[in-house]
PDB file with SEQRES, HELIX, SHEET and CRYST1 records, atoms N, CA, C and O in Angstrom:
SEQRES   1 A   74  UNK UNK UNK UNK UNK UNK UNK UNK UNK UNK UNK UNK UNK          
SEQRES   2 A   74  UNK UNK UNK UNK UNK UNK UNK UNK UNK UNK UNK UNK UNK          
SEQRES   3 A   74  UNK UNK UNK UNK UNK UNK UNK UNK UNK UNK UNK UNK UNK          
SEQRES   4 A   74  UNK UNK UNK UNK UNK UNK UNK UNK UNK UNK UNK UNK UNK          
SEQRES   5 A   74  UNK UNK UNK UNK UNK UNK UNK UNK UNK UNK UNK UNK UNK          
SEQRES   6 A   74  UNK UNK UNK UNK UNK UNK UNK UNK UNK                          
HELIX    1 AA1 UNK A    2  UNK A    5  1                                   4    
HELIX    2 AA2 UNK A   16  UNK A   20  5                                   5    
HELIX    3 AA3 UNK A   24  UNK A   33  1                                  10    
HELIX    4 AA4 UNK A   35  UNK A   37  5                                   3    
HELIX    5 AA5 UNK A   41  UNK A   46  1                                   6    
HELIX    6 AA6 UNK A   48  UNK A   57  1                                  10    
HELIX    7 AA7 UNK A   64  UNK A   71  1                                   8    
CRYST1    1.000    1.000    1.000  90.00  90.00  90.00 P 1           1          
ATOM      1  N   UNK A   1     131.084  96.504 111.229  1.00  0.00           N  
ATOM      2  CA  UNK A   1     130.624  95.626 110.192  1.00  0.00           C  
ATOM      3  C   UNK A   1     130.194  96.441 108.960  1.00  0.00           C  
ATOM      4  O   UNK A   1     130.503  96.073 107.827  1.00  0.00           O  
ATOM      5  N   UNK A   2     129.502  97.517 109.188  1.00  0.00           N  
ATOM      6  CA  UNK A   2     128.760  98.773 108.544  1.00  0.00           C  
ATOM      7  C   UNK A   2     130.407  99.235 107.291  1.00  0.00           C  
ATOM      8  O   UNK A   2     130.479  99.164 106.064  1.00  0.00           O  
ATOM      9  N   UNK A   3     131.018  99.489 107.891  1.00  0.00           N  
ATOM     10  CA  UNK A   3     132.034  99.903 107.710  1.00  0.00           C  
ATOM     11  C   UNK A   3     133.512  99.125 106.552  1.00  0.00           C  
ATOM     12  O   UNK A   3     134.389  99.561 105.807  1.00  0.00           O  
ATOM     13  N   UNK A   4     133.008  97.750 107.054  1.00  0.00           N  
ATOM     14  CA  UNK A   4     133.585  96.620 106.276  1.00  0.00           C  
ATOM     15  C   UNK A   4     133.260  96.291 104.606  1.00  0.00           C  
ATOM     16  O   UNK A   4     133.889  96.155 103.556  1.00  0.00           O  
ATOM     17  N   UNK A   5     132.033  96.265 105.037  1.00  0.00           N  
ATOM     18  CA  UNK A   5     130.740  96.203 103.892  1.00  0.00           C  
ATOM     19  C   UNK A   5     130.961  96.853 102.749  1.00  0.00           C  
ATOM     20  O   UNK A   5     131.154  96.397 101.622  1.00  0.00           O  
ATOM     21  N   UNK A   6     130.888  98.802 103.419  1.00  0.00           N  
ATOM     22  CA  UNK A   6     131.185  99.926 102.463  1.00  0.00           C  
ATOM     23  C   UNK A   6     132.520  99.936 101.859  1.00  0.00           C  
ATOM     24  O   UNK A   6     132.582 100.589 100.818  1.00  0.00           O  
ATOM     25  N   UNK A   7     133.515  99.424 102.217  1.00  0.00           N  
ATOM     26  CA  UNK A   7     134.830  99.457 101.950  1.00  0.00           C  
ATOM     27  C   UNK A   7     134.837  98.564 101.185  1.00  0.00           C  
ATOM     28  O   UNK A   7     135.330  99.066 100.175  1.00  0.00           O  
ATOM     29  N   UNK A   8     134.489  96.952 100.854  1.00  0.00           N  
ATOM     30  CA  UNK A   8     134.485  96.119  99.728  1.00  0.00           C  
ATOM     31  C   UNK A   8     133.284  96.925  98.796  1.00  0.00           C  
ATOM     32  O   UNK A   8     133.290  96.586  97.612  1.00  0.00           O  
ATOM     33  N   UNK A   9     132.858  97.348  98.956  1.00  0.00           N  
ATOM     34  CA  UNK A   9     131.779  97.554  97.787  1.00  0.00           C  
ATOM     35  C   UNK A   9     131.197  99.148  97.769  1.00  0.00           C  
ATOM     36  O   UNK A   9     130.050  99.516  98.022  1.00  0.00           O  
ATOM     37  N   UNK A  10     132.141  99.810  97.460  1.00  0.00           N  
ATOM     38  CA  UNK A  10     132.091 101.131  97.724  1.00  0.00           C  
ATOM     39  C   UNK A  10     130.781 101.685  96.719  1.00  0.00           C  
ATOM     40  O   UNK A  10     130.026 102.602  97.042  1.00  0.00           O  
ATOM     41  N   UNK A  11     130.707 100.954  95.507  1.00  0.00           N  
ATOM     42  CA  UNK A  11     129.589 101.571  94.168  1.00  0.00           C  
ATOM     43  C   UNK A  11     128.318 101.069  94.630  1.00  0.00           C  
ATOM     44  O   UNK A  11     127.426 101.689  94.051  1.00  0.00           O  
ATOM     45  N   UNK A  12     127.912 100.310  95.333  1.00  0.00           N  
ATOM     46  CA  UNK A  12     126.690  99.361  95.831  1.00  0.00           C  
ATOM     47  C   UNK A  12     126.268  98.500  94.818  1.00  0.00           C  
ATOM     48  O   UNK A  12     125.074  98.217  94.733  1.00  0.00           O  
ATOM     49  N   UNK A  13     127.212  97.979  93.923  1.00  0.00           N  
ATOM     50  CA  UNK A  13     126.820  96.465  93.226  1.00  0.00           C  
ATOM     51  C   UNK A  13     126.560  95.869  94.018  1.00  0.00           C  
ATOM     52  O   UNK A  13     125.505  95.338  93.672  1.00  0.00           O  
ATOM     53  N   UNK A  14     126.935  95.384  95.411  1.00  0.00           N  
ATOM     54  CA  UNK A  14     126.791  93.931  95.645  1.00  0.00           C  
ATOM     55  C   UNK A  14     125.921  94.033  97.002  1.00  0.00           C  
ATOM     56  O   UNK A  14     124.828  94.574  97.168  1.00  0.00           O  
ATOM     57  N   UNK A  15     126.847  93.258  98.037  1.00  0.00           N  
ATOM     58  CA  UNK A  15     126.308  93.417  99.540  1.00  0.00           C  
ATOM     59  C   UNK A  15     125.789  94.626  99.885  1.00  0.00           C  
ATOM     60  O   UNK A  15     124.593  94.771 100.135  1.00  0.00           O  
ATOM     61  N   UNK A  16     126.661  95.585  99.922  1.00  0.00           N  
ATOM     62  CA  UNK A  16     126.246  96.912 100.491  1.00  0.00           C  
ATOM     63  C   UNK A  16     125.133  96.916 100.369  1.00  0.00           C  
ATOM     64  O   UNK A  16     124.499  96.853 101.423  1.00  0.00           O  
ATOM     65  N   UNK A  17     124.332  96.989  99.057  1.00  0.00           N  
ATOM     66  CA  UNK A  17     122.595  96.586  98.867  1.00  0.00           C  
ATOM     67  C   UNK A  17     121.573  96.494 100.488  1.00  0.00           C  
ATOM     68  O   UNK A  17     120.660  97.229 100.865  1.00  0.00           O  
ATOM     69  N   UNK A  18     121.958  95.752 100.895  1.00  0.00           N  
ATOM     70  CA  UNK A  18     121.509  94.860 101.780  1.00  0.00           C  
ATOM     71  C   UNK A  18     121.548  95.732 102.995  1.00  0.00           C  
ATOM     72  O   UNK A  18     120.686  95.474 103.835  1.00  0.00           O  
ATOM     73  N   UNK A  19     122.284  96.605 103.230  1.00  0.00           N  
ATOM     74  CA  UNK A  19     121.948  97.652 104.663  1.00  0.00           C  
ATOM     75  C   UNK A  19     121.210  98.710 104.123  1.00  0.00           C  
ATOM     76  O   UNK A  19     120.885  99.621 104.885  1.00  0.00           O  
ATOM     77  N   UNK A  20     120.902  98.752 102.993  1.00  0.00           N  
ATOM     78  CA  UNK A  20     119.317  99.390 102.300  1.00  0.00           C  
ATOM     79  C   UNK A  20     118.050  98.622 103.270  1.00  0.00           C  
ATOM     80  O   UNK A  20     117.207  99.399 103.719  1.00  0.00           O  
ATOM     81  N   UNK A  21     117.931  97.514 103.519  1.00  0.00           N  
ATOM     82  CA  UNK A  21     116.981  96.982 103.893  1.00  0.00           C  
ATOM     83  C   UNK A  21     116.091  97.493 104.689  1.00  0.00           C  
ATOM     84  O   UNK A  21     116.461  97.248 105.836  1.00  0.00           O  
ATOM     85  N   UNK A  22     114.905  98.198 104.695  1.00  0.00           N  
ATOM     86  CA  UNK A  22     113.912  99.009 105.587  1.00  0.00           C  
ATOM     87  C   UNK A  22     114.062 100.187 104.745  1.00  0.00           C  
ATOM     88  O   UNK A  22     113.073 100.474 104.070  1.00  0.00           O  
ATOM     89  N   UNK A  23     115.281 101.067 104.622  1.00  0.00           N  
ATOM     90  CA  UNK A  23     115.074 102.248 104.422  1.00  0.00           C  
ATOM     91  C   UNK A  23     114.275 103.019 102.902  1.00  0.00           C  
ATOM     92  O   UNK A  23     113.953 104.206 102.961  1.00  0.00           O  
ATOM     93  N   UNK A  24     114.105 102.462 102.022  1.00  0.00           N  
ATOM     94  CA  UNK A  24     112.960 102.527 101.314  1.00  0.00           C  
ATOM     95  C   UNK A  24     111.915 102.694 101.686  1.00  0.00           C  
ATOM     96  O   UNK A  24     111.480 103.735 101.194  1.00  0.00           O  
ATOM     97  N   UNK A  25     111.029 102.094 102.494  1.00  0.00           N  
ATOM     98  CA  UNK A  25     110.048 101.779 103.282  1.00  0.00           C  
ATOM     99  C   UNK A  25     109.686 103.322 104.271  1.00  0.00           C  
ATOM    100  O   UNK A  25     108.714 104.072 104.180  1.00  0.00           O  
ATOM    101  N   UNK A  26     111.032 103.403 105.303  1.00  0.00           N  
ATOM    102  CA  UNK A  26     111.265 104.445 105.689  1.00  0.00           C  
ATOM    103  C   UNK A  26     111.005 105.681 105.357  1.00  0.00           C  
ATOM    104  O   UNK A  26     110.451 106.559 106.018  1.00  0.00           O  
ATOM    105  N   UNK A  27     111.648 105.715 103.769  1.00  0.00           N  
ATOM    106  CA  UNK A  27     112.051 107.287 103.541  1.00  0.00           C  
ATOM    107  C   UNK A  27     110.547 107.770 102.858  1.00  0.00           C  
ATOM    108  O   UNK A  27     110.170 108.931 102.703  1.00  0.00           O  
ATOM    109  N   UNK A  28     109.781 106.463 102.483  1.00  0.00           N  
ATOM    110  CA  UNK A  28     108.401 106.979 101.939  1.00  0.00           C  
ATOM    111  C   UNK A  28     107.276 107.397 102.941  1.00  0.00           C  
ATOM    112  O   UNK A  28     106.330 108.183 102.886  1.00  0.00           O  
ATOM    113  N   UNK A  29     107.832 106.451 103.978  1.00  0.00           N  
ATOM    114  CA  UNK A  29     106.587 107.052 105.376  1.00  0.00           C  
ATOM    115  C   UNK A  29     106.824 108.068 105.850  1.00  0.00           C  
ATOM    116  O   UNK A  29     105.941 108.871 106.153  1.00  0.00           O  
ATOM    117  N   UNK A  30     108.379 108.323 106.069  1.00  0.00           N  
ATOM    118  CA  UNK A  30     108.502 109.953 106.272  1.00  0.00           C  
ATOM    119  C   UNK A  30     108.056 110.704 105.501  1.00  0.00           C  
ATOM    120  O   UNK A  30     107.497 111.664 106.032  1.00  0.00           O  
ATOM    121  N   UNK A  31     108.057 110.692 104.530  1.00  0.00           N  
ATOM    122  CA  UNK A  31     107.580 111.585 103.497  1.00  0.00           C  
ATOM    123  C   UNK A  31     106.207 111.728 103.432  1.00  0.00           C  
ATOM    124  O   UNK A  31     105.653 112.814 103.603  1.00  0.00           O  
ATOM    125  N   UNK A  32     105.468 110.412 103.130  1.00  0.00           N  
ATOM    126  CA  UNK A  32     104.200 110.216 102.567  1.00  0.00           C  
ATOM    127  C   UNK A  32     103.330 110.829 104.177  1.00  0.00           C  
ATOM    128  O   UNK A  32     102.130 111.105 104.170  1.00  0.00           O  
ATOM    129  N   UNK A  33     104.231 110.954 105.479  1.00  0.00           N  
ATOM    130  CA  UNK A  33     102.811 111.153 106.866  1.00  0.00           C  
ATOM    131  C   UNK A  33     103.178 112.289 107.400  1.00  0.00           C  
ATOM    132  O   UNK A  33     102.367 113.028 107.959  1.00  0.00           O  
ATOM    133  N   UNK A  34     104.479 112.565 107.287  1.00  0.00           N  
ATOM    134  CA  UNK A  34     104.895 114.147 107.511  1.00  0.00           C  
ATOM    135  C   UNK A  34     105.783 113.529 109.032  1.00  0.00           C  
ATOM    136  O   UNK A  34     106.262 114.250 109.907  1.00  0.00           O  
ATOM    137  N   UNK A  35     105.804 112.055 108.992  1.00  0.00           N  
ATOM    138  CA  UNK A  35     106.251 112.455 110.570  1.00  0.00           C  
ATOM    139  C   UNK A  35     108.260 112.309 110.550  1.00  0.00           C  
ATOM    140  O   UNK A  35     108.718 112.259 111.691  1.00  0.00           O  
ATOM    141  N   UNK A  36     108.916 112.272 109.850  1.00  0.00           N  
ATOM    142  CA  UNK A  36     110.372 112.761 109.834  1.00  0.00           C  
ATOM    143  C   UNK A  36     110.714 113.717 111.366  1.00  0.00           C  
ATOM    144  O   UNK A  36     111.757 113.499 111.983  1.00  0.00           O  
ATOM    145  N   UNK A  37     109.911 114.549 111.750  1.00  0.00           N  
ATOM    146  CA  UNK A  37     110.186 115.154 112.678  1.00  0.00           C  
ATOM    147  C   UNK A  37     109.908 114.662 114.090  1.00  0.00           C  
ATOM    148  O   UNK A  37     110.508 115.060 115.089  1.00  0.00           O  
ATOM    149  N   UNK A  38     108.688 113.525 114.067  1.00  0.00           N  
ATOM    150  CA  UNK A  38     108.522 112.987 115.505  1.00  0.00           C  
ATOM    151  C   UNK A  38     108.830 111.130 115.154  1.00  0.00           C  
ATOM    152  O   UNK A  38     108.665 110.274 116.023  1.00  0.00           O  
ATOM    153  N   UNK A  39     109.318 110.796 113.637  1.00  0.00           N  
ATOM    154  CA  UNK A  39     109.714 109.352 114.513  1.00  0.00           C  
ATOM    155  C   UNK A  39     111.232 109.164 114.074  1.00  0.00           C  
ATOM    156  O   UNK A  39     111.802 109.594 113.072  1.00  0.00           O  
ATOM    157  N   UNK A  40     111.641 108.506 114.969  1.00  0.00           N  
ATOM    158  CA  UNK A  40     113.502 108.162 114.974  1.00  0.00           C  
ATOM    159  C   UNK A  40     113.520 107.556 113.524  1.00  0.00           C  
ATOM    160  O   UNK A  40     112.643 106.839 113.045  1.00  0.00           O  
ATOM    161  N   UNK A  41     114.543 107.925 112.983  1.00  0.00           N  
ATOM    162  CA  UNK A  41     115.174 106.948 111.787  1.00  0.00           C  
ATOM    163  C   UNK A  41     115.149 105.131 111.989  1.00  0.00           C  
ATOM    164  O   UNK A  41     114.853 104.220 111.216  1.00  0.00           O  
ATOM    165  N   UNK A  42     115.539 105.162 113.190  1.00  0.00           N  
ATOM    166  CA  UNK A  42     115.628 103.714 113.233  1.00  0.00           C  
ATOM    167  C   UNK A  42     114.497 102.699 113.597  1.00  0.00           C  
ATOM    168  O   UNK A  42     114.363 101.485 113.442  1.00  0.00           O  
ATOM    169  N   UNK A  43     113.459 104.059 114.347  1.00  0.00           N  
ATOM    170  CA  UNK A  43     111.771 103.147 114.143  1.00  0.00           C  
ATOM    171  C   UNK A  43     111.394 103.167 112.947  1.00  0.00           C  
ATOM    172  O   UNK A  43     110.516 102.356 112.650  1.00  0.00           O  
ATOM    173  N   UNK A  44     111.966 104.160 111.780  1.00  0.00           N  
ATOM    174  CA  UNK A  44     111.398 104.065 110.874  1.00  0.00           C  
ATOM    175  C   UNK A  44     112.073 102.975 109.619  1.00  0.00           C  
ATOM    176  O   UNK A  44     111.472 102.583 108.618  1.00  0.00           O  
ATOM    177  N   UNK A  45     113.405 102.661 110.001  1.00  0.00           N  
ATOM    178  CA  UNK A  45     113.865 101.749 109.288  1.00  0.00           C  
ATOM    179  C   UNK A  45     113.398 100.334 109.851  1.00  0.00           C  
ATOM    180  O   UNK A  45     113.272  99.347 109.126  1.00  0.00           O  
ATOM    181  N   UNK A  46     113.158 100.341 111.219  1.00  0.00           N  
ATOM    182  CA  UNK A  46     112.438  99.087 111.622  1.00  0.00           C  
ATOM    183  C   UNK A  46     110.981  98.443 111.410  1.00  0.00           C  
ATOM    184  O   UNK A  46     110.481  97.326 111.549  1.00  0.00           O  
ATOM    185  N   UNK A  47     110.570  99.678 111.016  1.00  0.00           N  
ATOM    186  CA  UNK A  47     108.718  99.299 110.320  1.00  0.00           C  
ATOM    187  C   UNK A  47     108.990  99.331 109.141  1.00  0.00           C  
ATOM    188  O   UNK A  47     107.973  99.378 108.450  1.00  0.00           O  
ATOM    189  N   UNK A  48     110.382  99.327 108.299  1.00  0.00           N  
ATOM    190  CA  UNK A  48     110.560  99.190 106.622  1.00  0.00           C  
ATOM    191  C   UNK A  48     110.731  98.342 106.844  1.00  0.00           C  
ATOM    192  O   UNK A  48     109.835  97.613 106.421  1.00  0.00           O  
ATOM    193  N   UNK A  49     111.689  97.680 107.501  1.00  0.00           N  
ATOM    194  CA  UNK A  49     111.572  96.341 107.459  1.00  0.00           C  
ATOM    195  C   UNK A  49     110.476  94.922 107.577  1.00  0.00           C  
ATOM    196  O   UNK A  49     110.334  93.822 107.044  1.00  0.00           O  
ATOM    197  N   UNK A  50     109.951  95.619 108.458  1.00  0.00           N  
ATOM    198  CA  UNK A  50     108.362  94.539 108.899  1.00  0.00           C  
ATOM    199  C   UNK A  50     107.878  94.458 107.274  1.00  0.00           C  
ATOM    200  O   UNK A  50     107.580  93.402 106.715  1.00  0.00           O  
ATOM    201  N   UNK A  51     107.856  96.358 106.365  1.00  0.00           N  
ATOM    202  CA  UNK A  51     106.925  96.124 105.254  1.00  0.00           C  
ATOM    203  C   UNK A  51     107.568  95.172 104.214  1.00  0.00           C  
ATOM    204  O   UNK A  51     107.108  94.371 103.400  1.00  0.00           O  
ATOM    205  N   UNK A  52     109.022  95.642 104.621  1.00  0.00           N  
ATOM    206  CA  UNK A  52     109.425  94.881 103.272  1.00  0.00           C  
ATOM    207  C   UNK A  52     109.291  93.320 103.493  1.00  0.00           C  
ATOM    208  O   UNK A  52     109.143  92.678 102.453  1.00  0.00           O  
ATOM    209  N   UNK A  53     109.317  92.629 104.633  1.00  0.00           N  
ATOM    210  CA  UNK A  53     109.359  91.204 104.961  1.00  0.00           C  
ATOM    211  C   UNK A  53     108.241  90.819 104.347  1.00  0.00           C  
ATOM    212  O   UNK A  53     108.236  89.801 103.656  1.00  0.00           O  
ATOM    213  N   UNK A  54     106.681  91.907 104.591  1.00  0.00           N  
ATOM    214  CA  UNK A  54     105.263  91.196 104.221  1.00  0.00           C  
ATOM    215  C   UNK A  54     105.230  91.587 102.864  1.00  0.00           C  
ATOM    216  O   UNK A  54     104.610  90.873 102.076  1.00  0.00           O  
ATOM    217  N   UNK A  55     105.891  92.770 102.403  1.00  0.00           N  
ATOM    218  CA  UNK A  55     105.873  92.471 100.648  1.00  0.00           C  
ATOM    219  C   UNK A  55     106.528  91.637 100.104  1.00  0.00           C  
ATOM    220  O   UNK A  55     105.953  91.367  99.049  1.00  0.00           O  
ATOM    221  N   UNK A  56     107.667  90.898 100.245  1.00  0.00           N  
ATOM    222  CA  UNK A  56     108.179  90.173  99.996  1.00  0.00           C  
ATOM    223  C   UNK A  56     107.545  88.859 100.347  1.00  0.00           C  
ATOM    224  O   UNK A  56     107.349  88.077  99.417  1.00  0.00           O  
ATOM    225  N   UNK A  57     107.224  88.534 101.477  1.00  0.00           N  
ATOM    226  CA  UNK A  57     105.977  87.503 101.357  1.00  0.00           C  
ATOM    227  C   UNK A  57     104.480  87.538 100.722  1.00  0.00           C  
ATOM    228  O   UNK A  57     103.862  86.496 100.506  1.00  0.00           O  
ATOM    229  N   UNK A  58     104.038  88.618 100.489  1.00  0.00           N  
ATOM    230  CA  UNK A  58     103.066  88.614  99.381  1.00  0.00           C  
ATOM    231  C   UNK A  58     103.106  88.651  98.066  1.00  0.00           C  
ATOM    232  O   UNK A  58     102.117  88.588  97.336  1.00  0.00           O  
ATOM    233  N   UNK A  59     104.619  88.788  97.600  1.00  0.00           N  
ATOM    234  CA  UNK A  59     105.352  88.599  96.559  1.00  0.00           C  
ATOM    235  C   UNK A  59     105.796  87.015  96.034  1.00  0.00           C  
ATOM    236  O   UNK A  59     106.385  86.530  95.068  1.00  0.00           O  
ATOM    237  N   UNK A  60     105.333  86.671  96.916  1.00  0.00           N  
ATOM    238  CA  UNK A  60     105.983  85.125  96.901  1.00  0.00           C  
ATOM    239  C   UNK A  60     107.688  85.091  97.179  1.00  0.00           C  
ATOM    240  O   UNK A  60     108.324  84.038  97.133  1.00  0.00           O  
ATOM    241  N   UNK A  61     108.112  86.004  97.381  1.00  0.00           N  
ATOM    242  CA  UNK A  61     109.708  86.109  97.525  1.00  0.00           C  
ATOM    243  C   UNK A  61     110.665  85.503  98.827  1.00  0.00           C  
ATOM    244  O   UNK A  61     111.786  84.996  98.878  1.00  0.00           O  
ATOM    245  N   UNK A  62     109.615  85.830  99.848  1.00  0.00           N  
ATOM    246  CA  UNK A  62     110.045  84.483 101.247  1.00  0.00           C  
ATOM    247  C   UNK A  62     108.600  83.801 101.795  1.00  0.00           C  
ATOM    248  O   UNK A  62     107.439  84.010 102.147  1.00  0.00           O  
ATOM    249  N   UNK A  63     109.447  83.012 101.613  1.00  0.00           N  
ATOM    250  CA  UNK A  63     108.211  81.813 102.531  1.00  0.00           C  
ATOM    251  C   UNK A  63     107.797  82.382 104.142  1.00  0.00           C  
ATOM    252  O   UNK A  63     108.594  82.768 104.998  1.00  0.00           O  
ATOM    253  N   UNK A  64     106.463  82.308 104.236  1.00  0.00           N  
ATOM    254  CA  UNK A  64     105.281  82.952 104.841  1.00  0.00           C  
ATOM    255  C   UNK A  64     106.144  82.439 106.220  1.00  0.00           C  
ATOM    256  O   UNK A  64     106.204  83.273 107.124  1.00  0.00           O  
ATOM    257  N   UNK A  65     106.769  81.223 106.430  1.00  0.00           N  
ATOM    258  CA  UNK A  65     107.245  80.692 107.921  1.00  0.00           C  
ATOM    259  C   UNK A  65     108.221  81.576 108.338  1.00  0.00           C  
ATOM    260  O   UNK A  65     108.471  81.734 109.533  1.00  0.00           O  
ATOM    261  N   UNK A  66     108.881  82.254 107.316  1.00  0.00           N  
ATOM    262  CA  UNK A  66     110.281  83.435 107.357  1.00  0.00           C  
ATOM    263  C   UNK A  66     109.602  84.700 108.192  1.00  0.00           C  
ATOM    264  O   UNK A  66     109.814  85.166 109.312  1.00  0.00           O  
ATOM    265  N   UNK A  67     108.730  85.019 107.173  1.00  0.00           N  
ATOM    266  CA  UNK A  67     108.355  86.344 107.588  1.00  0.00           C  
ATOM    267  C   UNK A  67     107.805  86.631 108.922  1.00  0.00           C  
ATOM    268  O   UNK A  67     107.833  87.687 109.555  1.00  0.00           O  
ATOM    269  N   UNK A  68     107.096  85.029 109.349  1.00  0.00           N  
ATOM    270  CA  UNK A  68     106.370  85.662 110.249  1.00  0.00           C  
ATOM    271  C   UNK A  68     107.342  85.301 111.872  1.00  0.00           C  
ATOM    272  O   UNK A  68     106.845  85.490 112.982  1.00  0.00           O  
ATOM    273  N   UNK A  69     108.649  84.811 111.665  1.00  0.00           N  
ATOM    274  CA  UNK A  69     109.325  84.414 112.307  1.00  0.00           C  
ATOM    275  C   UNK A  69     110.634  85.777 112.837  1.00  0.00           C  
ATOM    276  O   UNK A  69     111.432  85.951 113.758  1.00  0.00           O  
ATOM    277  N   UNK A  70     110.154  86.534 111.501  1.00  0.00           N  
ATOM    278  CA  UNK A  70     111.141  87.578 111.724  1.00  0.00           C  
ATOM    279  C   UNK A  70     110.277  88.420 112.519  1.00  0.00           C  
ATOM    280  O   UNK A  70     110.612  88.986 113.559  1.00  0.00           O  
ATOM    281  N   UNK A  71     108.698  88.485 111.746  1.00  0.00           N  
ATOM    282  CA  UNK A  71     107.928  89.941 112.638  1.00  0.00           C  
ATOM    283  C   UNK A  71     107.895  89.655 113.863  1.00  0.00           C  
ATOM    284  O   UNK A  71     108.043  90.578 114.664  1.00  0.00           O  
ATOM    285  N   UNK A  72     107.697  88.341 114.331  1.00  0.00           N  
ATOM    286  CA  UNK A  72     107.218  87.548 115.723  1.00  0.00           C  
ATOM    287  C   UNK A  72     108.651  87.621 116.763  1.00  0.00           C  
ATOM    288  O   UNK A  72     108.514  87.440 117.973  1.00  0.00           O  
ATOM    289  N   UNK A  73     109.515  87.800 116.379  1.00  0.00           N  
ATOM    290  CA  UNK A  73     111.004  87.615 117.465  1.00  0.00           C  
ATOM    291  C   UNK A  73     111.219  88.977 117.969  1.00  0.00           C  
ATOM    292  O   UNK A  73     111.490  89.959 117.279  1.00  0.00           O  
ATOM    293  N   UNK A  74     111.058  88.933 119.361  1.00  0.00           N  
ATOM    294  CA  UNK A  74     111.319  89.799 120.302  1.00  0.00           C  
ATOM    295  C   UNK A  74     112.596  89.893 121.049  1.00  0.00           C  
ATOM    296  O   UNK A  74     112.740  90.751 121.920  1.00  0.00           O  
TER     297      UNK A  74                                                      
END                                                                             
């Protein structure tokens, strides 16, 4: 799918965007706690995501029933 994505939208105008999602979040906690070396990329793209869901709901950007539906699903 990863792969599909990059191939229509090789410059990141569009979709591609969107498998950014977490890693912002990510690349600052690695940075900002030093831990790059003891946590996985993908725990760390998965707690970007949690942040970006609650900034975006404290942003007013998704409705509070979204966010907490995404943090809450196991």
């Amino acid at each position: 799918m990863k792969v599909d994505i990059v191939a229509q939208d090789e410059r990141e105008i569009g979709q591609r965007a969107l498998l950014n999602l977490g890693h912002t979040f990510c690349h600052a906690l690695e940075t900002a706690t030093g831990l790059s070396d003891r946590l996985l990329h993908g725990e760390g793209v998965g707690i970007g995501c949690a942040l970006a869901f609650e900034t975006s709901m404290k942003l007013g950007i998704c409705h509070q029933e979204y966010c907490q539906l995404i943090l809450h699903t196991k």
